[in-house]
C-alpha positions in Angstrom: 1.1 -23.9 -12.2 3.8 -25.5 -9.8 3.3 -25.0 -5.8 7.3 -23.8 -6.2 6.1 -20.8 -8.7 2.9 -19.7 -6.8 4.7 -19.6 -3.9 7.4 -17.4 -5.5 4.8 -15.2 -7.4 3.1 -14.8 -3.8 6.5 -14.2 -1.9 7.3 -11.1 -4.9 3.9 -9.9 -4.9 4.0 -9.4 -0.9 7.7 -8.1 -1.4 6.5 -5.5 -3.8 3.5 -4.3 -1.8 6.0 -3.9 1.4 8.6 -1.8 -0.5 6.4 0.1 -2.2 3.8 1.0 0.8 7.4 1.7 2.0 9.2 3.7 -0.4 6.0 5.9 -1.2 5.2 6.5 2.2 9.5 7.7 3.2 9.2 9.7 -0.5 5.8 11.0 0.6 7.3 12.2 3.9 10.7 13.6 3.1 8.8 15.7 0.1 6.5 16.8 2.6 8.8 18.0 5.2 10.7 20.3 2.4 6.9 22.2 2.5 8.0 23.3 -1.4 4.9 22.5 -3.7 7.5 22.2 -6.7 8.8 19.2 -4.8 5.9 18.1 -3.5 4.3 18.0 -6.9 6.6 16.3 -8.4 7.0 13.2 -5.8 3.3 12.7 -5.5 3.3 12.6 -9.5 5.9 10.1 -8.9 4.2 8.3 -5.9 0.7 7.9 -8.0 2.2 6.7 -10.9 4.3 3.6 -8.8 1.3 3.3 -6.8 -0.7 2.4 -10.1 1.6 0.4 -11.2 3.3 -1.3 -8.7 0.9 -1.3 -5.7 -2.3 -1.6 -7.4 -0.8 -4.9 -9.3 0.4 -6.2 -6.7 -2.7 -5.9 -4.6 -4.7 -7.7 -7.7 -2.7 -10.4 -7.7 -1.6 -11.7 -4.1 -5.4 -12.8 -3.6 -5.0 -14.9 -6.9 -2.0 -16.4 -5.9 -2.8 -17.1 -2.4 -5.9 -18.4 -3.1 -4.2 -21.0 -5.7 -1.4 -21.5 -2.9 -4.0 -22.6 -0.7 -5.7 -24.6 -2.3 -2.6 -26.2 -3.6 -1.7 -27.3 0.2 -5.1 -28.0 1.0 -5.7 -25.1 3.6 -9.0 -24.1 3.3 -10.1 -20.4 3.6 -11.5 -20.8 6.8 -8.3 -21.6 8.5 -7.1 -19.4 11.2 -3.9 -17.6 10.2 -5.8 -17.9 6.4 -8.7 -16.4 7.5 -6.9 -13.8 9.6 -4.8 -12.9 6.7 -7.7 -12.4 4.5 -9.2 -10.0 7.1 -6.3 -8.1 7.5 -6.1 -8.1 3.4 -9.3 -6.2 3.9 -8.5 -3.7 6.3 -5.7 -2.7 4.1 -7.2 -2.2 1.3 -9.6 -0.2 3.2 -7.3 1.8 4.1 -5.3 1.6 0.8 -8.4 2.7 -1.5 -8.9 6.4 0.5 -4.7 6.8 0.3 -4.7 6.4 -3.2 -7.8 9.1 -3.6 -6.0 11.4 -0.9 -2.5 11.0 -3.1 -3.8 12.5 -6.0 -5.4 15.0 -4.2 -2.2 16.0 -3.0 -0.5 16.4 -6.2 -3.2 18.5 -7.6 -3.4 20.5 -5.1 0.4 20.9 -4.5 0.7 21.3 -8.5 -1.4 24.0 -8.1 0.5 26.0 -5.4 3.2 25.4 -7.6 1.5 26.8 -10.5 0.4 29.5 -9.2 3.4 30.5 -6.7 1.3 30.3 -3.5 1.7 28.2 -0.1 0.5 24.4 0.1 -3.3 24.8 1.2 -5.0 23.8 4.5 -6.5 21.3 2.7 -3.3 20.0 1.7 -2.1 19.8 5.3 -4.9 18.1 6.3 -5.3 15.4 4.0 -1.5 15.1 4.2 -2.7 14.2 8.1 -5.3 11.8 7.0 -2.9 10.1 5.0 0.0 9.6 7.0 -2.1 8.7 10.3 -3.6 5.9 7.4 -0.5 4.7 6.9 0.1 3.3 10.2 -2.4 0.8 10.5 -2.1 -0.6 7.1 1.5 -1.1 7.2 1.6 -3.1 10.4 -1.6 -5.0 8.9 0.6 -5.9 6.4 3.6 -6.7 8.7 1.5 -9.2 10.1 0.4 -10.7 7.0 3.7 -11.3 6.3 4.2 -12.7 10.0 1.5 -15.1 9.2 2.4 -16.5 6.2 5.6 -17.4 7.3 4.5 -18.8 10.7 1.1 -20.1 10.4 0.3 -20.2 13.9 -2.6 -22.7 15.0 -5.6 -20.7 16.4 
């Protein structure tokens, strides 16, 4: 595979995972504000489901391709903005993996107060915490990936 079609694989792939950290966390937010589990449920049925098949491919993939991409322009793995990118990779998926878990939480337990015609749960409020306070952290991890990979400062 071309440099030219890695590169725009990678480019889509990091495009994808910014708008849809994004999009999910604004659709997250705005449904969470309303406090109406009907709405609630349904946006966090929505949010999983993009997650899965958006996020979750995305995240498989830019690895691949910016390991290919690398090796393509003979950077190895070890160089700095490489390497720091790679870390930061890490740290969002670390706090990716738990935002996924605490997502469908969410649902069920708003799909529940829905069911049922009661309030949204403590528990719901505080994993809604956990989540949006995980948010923060991963999406300027990412912004910096993405600040990386266009500048590639020399460390």
């Amino acid at each position: 595979m071309s440099y030219e079609v890695l590169l725009f694989l990678h480019v889509i792939g990091a495009t994808v995972l910014l708008g849809t950290g994004a999009g999910i966390a604004f659709f997250m937010v705005v449904s969470n504000h309303s406090k109406d589990p009907r709405l609630i449920a349904h946006v966090a049925g929505i949010v999983v489901l993009a997650d899965t098949l958006f996020t979750a491919t995305a995240a498989v993939f830019q690895p691949v391709t910016g390991y290919f991409l690398a090796k393509d322009a003979g950077w190895p793995l070890s160089e700095g903005w490489v390497a720091l990118s790679l870390a930061l990779y890490v740290i969002v998926g670390a706090f990716w993996l738990p935002v996924v878990w605490i997502q469908i939480k969410l649902r069920s337990l708003a799909t529940t107060a829905r069911d049922t015609g009661q309030k949204l749960p403590p528990a719901y409020h505080r994993l809604y915490r956990i989540w949006f306070a995980c948010g923060f952290p991963a999406f300027a991890a990412v912004l910096t990936i993405v600040w990386l990979m266009l500048t590639k400062p020399t460390f």
